[in-house]
MDTraj code that builds the backbone (N, CA, C; nanometers):
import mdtraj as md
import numpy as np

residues = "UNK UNK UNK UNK UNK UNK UNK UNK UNK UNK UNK UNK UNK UNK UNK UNK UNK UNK UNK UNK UNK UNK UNK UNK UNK UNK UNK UNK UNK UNK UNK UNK UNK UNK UNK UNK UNK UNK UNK UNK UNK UNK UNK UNK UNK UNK UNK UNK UNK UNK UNK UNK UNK UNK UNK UNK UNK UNK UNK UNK UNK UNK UNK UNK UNK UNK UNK UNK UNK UNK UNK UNK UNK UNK UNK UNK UNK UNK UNK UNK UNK".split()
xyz = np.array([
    [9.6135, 9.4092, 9.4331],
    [9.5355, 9.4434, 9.3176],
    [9.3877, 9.4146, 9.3420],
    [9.3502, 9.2967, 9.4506],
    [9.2185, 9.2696, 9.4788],
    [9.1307, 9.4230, 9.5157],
    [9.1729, 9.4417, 9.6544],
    [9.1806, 9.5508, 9.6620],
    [9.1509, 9.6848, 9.6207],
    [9.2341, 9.7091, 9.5339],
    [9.2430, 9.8220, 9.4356],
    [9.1316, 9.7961, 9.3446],
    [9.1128, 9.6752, 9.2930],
    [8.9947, 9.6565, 9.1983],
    [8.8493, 9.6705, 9.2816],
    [8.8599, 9.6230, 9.4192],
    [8.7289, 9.6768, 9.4745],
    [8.7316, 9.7922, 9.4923],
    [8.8261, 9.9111, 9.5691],
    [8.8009, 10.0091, 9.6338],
    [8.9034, 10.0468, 9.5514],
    [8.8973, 10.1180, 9.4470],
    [9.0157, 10.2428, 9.4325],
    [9.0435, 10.3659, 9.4712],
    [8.9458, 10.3727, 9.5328],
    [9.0073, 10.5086, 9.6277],
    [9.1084, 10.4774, 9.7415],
    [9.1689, 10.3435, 9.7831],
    [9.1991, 10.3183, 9.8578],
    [9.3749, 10.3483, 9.8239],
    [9.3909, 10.3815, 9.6688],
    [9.5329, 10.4214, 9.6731],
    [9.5547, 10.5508, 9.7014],
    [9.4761, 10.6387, 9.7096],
    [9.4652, 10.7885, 9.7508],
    [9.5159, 10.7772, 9.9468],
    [9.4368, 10.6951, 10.0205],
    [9.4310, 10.6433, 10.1056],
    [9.5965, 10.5957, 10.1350],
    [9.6565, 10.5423, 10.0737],
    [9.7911, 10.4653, 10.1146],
    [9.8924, 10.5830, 10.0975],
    [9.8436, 10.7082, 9.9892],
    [9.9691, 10.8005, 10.0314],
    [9.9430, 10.8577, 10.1151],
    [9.8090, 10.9014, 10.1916],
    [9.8067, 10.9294, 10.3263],
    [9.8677, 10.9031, 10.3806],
    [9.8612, 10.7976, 10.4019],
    [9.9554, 10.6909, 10.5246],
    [10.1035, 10.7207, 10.5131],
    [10.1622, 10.6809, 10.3742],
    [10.3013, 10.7804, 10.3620],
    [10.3123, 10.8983, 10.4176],
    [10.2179, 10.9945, 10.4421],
    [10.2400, 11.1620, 10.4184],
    [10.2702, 11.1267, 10.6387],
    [10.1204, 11.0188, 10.6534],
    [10.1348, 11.0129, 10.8236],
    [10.2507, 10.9787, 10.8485],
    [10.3946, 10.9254, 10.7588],
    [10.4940, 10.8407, 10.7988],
    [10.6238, 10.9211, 10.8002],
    [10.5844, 11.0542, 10.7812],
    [10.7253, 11.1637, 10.7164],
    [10.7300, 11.1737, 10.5894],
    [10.6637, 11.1106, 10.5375],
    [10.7347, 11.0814, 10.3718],
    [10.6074, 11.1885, 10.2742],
    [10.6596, 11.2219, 10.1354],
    [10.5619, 11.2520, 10.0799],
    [10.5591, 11.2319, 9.9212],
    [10.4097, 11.1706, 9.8337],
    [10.4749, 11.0928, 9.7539],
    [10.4417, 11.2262, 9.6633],
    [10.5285, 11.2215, 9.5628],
    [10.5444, 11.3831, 9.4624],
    [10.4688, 11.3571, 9.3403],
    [10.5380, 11.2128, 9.2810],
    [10.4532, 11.1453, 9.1633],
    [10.4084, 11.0037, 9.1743],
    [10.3198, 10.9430, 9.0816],
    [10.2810, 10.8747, 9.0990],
    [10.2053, 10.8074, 8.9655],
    [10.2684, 10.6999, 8.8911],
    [10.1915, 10.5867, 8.7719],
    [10.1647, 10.4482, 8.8142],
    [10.0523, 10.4133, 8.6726],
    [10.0503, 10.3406, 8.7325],
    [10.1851, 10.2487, 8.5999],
    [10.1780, 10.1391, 8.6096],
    [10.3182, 10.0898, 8.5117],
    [10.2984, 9.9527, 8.4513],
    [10.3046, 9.9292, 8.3416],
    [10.3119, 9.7494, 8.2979],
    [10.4500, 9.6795, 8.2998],
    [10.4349, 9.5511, 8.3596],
    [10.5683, 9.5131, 8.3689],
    [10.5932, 9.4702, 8.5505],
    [10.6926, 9.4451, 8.5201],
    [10.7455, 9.3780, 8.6972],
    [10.6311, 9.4781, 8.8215],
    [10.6122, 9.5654, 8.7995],
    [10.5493, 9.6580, 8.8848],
    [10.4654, 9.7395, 8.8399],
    [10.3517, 9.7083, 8.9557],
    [10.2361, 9.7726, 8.9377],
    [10.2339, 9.9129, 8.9095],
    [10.2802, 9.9981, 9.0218],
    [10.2871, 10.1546, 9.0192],
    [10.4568, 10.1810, 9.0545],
    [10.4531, 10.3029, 8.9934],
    [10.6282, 10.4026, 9.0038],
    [10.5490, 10.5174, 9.1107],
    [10.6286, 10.4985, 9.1498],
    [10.6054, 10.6717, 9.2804],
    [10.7363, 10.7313, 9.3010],
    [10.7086, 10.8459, 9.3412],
    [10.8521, 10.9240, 9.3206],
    [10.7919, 10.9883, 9.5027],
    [10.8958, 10.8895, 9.5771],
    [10.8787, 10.9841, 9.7408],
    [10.9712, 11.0374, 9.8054],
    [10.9341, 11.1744, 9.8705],
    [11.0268, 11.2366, 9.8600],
    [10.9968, 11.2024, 10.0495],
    [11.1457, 11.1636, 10.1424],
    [11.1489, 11.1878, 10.2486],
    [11.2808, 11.2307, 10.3265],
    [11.2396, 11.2810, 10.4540],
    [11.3791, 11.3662, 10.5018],
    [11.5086, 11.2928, 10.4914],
    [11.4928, 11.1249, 10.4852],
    [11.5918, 11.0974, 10.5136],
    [11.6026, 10.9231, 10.4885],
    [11.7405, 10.8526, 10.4744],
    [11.6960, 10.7055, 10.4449],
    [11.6181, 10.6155, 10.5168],
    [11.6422, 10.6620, 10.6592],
    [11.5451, 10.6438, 10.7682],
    [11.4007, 10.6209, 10.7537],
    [11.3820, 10.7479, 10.7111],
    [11.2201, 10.7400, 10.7405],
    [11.1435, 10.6883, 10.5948],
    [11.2365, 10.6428, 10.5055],
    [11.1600, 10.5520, 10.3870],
    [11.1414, 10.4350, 10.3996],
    [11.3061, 10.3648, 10.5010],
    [11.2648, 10.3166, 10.5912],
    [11.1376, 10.2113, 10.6138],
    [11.1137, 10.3605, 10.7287],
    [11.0009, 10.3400, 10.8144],
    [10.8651, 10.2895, 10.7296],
    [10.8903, 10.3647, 10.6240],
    [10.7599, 10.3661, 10.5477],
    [10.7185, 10.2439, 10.4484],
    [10.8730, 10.2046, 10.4008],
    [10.8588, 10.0811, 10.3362],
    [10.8374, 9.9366, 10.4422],
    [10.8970, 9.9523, 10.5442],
    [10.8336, 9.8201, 10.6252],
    [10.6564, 9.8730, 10.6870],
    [10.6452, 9.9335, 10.7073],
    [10.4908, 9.9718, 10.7539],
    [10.3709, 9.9489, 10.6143],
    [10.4302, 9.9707, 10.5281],
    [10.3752, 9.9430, 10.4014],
    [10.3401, 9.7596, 10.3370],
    [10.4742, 9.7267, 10.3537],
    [10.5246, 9.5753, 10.3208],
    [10.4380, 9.5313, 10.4267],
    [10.4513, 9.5467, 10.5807],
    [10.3832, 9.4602, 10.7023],
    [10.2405, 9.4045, 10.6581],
    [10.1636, 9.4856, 10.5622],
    [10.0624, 9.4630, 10.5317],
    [10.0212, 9.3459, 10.4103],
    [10.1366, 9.2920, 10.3682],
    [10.1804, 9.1920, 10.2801],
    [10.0889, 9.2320, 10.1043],
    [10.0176, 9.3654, 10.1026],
    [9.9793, 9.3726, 10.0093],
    [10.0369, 9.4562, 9.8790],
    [10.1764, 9.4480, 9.9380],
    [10.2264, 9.5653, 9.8770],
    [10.4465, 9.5263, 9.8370],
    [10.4635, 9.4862, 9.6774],
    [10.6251, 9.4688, 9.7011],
    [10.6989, 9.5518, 9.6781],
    [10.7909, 9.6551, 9.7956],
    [10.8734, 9.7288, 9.7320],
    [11.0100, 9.7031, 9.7152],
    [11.0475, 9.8621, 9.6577],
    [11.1911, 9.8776, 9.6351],
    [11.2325, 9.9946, 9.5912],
    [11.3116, 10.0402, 9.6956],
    [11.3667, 10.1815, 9.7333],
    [11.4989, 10.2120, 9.6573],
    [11.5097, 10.3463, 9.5665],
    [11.6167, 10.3588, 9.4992],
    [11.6755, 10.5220, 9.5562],
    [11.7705, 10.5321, 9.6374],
    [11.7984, 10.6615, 9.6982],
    [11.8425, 10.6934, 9.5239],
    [11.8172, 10.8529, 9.5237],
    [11.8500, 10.9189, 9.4560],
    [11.9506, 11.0324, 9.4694],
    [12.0608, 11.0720, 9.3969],
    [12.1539, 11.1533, 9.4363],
    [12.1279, 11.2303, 9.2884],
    [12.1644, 11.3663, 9.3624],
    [12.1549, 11.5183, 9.2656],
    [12.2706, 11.4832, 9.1509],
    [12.3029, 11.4821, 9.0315],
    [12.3994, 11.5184, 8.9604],
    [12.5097, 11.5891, 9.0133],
    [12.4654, 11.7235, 9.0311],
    [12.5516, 11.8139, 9.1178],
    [12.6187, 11.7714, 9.1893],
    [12.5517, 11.7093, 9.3136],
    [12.6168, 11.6630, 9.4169],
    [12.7152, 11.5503, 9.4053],
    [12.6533, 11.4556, 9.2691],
    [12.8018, 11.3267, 9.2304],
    [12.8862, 11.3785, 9.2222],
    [12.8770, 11.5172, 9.0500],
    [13.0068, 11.5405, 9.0370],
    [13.1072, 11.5537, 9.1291],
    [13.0096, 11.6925, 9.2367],
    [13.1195, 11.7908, 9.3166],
    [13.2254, 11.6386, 9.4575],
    [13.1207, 11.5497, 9.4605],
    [13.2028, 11.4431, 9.5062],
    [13.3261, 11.3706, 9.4258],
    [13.2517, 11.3738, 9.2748],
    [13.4073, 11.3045, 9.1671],
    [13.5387, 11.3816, 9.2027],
    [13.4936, 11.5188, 9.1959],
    [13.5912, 11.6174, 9.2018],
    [13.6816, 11.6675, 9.3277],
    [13.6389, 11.5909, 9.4293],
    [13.7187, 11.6372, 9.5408],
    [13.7693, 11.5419, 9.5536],
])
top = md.Topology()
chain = top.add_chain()
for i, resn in enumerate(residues, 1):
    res = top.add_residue(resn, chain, resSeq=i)
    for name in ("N", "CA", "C"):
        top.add_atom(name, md.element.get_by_symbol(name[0]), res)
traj = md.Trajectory(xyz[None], top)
């Protein structure tokens, strides 16, 4: 938040760095409560969020937590077989 309060352009800057990592972030708030910002990132794979959440974290300025998301569609047609 230091950070961010000096340079705010510097969060424009960090989805770069996502976009350099495979990943790309779609949305983005900021949020009150346990967490600063919600982002919605979309990447090829669990892998490379991954990648993106320890390259992110390494920098100790940053706490995440990754929630894979599954299609509706795709639960049901799994309930159903």
């Amino acid at each position: 938040m230091q950070t961010l309060n000096s340079n705010p352009a510097r969060l424009r800057e960090v989805n770069r760095d996502v976009e350099e990592l495979g990943a790309r972030v779609l949305h983005q708030w900021a949020s009150l409560g346990a967490y600063d910002f919600v982002n919605i990132v979309e990447a090829p794979d669990d892998l490379t969020i991954a990648k993106v959440s320890v390259a992110l974290g390494a920098r100790g300025s940053a706490k995440l937590e990754s929630l894979p998301l599954v299609p509706i569609d795709d639960l049901l047609a799994a309930l159903e077989s």
